[in-house]
SEKOL-781085 format. One line per field, with one value per residue (C-alpha): residue number from 1; residue in three letters; x, y, z. Coordinates in steps of 0.25 Angstrom, whole numbers, always signed. Example, Ala and Ser with C-alpha at 12.3 -4.5 7.8 and 13.67 -1.06 7.14 Angstrom:
BEGIN
num	[1,2]
residu	[ALA,SER]
u	[+49,+55]
v	[-18,-4]
w	[+31,+29]
REM end
This chain:
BEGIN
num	[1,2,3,4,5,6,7,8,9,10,11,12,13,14,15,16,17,18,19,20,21,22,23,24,25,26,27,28,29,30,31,32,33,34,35,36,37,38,39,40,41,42,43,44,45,46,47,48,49,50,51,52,53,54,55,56,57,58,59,60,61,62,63,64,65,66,67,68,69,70,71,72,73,74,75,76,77,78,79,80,81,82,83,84,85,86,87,88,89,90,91,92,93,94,95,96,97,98,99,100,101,102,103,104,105,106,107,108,109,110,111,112,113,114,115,116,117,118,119,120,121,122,123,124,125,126,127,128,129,130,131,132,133,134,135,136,137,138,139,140,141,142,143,144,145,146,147,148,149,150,151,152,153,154,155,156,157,158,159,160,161,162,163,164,165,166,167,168,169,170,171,172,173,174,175,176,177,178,179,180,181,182,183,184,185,186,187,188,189,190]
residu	[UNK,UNK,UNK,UNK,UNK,UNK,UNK,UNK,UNK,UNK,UNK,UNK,UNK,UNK,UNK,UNK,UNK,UNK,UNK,UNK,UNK,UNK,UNK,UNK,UNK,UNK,UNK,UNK,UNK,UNK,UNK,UNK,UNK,UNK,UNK,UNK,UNK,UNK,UNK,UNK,UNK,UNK,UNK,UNK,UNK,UNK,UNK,UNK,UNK,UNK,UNK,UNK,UNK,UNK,UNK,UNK,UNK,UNK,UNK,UNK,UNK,UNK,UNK,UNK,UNK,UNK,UNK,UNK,UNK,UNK,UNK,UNK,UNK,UNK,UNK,UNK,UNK,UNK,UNK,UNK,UNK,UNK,UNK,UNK,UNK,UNK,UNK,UNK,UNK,UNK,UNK,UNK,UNK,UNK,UNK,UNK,UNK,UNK,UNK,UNK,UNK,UNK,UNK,UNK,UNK,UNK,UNK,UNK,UNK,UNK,UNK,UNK,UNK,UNK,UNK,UNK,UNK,UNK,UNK,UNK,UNK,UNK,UNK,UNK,UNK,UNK,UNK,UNK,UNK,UNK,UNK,UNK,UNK,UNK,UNK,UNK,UNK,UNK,UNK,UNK,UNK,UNK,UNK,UNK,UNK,UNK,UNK,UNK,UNK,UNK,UNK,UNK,UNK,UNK,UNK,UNK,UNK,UNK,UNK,UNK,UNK,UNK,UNK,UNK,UNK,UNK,UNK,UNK,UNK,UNK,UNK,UNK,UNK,UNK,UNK,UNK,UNK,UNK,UNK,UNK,UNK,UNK,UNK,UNK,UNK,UNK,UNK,UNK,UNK,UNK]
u	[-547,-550,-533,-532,-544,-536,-523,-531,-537,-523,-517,-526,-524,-509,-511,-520,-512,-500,-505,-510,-496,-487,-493,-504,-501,-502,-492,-482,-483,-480,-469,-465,-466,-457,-446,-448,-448,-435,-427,-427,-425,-438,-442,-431,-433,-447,-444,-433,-441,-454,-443,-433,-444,-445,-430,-429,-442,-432,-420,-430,-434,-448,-450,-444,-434,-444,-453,-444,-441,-456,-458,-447,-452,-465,-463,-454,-464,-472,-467,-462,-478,-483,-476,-476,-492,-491,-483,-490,-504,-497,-488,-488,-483,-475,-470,-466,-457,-452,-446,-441,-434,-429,-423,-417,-408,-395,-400,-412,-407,-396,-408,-415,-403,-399,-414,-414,-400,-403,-415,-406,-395,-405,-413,-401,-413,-418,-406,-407,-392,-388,-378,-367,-364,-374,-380,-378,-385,-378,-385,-387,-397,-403,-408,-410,-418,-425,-429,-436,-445,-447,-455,-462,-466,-471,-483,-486,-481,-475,-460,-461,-449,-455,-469,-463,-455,-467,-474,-466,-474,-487,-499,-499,-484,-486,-499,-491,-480,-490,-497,-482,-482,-494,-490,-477,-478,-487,-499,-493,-480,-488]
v	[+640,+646,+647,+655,+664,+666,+670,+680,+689,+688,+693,+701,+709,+709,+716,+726,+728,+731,+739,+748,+748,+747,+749,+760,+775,+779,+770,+775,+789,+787,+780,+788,+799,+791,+789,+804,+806,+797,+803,+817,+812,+820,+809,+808,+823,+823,+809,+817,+830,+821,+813,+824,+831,+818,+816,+828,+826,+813,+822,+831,+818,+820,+808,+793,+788,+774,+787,+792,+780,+777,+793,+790,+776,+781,+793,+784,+773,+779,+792,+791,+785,+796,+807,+801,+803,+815,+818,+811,+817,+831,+825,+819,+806,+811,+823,+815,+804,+818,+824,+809,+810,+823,+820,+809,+816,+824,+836,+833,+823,+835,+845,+836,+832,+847,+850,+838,+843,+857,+853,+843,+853,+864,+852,+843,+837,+831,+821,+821,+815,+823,+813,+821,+835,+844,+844,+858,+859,+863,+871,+859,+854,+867,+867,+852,+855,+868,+860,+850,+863,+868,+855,+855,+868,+869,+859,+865,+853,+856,+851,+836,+837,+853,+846,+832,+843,+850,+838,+837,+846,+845,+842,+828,+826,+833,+822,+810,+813,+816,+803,+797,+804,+797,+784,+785,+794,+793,+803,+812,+814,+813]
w	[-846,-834,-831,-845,-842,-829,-837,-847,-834,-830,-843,-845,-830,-831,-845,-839,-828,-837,-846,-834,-828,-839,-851,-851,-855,-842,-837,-847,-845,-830,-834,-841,-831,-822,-831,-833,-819,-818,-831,-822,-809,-805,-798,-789,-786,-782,-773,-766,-765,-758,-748,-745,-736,-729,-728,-720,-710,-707,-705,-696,-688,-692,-700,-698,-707,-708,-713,-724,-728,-730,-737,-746,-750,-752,-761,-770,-770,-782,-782,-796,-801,-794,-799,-814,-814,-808,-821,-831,-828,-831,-844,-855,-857,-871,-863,-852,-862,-869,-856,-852,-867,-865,-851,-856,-864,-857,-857,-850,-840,-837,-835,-827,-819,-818,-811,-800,-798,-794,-787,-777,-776,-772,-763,-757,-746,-759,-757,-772,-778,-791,-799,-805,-810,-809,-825,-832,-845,-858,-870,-877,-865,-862,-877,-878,-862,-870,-882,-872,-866,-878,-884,-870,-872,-886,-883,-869,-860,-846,-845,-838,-829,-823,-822,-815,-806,-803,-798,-785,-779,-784,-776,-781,-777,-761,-760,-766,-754,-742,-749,-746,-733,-725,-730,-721,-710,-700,-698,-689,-699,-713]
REM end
């Protein structure tokens, strides 16, 4: 008896603990945001925007490269959790499943490509690789893209993949990499 009773609180724990990780609303929507996140390559910009600095304090000899490699391992390590809340405490999980259908479909991908594009052309110490041509949006897109705004717009919501971009530089995002910082540079360096 006391075996099964044993079972049940266990049960009953990894239950609990699913639900909390997998299962809850909160759960989905981030997971949501990181498949958002993922669709628009977002993500891979903001990594390479927080690492690129550090890249270059190792070109300058200013940091170790056993340093970098611990900055580069610590931003990815979480970065994508981390910038998912930041995301889905300032959108809804429908508006964020509507942006990830709406970049899903070519002319979203192909605007979402074209923006990480121009940003690592303009940026080449981002060390970001564009795969390809360069996209180029037809009429077709820019209506289908314009549509998109449009349904945004008419219940007031802010566009996820402007607000996503916008939180690379938020408070929130500068704490998280000086967070990052400490944990690998010494105090002097940090």
């Amino acid at each position: 008896m006391k075996g099964f009773l044993l079972f049940l609180i266990v049960l009953g724990g990894g239950v609990a603990w699913s639900y909390t990780q997998y299962l809850s609303p909160e759960a989905r929507h981030r997971r949501s945001a990181v498949v958002f996140l993922h669709q628009t390559r977002l993500d891979d910009l903001a990594r390479a925007g927080l690492t690129s600095a550090y890249r270059e304090e190792r070109d300058n000899d200013r940091i170790t490269a056993s340093e970098l490699d611990c900055m580069e391992s610590a931003i990815a390590r979480g970065f994508d959790t981390h910038l998912a809340n930041m995301l889905t405490s300032r959108i809804s999980r429908y508006d964020i499943d509507k942006a990830t259908n709406f970049y899903s479909t070519p002319a979203g991908d192909k605007y979402a490509r074209m923006v990480v594009w121009a940003v690592a052309k303009r940026v080449p110490s981002l060390g970001l690789e564009n795969e390809g041509e360069e996209p180029t949006l037809f009429m077709e897109d820019i209506v289908e893209l314009d549509n998109y705004r449009n349904s945004l717009k008419s219940r007031e919501q802010a566009e996820p993949f402007q607000t996503a971009f916008d939180l690379i530089v938020e408070p929130e995002m500068v704490e998280y990499e000086r967070e990052k910082r400490r944990e690998c540079l010494p105090a002097a360096k940090a």
